[in-house]
C-alpha positions in Angstrom: -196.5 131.0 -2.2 -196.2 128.4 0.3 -195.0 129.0 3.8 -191.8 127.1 4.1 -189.8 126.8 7.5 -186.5 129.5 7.7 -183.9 126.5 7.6 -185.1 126.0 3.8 -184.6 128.6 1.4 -187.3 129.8 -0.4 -185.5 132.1 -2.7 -183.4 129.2 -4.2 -186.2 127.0 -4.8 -188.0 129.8 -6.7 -185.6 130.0 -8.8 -185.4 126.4 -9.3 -188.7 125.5 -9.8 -190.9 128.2 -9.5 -193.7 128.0 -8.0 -194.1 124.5 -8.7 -194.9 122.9 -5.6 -195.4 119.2 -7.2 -192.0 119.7 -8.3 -190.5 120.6 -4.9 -192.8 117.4 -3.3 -190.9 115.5 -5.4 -187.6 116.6 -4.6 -188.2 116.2 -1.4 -189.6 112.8 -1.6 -186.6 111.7 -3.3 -184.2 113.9 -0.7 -185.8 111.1 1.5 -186.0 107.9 0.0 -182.5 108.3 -1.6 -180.1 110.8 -0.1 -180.9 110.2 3.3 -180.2 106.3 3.1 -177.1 106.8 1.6 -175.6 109.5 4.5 -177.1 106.4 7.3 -174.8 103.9 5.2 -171.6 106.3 5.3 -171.3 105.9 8.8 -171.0 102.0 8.3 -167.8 102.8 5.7 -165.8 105.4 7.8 -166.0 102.5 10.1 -164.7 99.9 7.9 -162.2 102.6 6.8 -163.7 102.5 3.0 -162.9 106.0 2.8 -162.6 106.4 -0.9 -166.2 104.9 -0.7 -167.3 107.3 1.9 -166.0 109.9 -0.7 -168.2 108.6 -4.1 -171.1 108.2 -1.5 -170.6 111.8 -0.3 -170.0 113.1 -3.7 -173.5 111.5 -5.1 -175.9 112.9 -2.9 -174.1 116.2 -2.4 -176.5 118.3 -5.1 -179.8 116.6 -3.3 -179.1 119.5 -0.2 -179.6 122.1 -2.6 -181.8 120.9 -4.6 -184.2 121.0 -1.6 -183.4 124.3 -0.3 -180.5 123.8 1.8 -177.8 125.3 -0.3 -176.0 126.5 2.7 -175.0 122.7 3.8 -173.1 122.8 0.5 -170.1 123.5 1.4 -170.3 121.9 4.7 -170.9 118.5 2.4 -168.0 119.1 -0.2 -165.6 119.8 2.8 -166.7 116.5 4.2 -166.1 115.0 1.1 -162.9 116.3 0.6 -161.4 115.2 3.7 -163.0 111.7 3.1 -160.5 111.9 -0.3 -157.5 112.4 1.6 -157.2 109.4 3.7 -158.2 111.0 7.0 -157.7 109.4 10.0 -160.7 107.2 11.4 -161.7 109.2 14.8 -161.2 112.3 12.8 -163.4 111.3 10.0 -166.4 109.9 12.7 -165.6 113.1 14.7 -166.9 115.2 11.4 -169.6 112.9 10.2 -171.2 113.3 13.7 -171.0 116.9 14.0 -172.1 117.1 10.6 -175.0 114.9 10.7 -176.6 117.2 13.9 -177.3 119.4 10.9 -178.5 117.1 8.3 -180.8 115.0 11.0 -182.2 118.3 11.6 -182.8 119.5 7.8 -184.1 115.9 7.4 -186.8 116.6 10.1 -187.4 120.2 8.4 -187.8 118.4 5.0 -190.2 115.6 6.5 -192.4 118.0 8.1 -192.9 120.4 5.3 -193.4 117.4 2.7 -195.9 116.5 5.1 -197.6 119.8 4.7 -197.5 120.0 1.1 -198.8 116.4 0.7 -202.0 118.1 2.8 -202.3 120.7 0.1 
């Protein structure tokens, strides 16, 4: 099986896909080109206070984290989510994203660099 960084966990993608690693490319590709996007533009709504946007935003590309291996951001995400729902207050809201997105910025560069590898494959 391929050698995949700790941060990802290897035991939830096998029982995902497998060992399917075209699959898993794929998943990551599109953890990439779509997830990641969308989490950039949520910083632009908690600062025009579109928090029920910030919420549906949240809510869509929740599943993408562990559907490439990152199952343990799960949580982290819904919680985020949730407190997007209740009307949070702004600085309170950017406080979270940013402490939440040192984690994501650094699964994103986990996922970029073993996409990398398995393109190489």
């Amino acid at each position: 099986m391929f050698d995949f960084n700790p941060l990802i966990n290897v035991q939830y993608l096998n029982e995902i896909y497998g060992d399917d690693l075209s699959i898993i490319q794929i998943m990551f590709e599109s953890f990439l080109e779509d997830s990641m996007p969308i989490w950039e533009k949520i910083f632009e709504e908690i600062n025009s206070q579109n928090f029920k946007q910030v919420s549906e935003m949240v809510h869509q590309i929740k599943p993408s984290f562990s559907m490439v291996g990152l199952p343990f951001l799960h949580p982290k995400i819904q919680d985020f989510e949730l407190n997007a729902k209740e009307n949070p207050e702004l600085n309170e809201l950017l406080s979270k994203y940013r402490i939440l997105s040192i984690e994501i910025n650094e699964a994103k560069r986990v996922i970029e660099e073993e996409l990398k590898k398995l393109k190489e494959l």
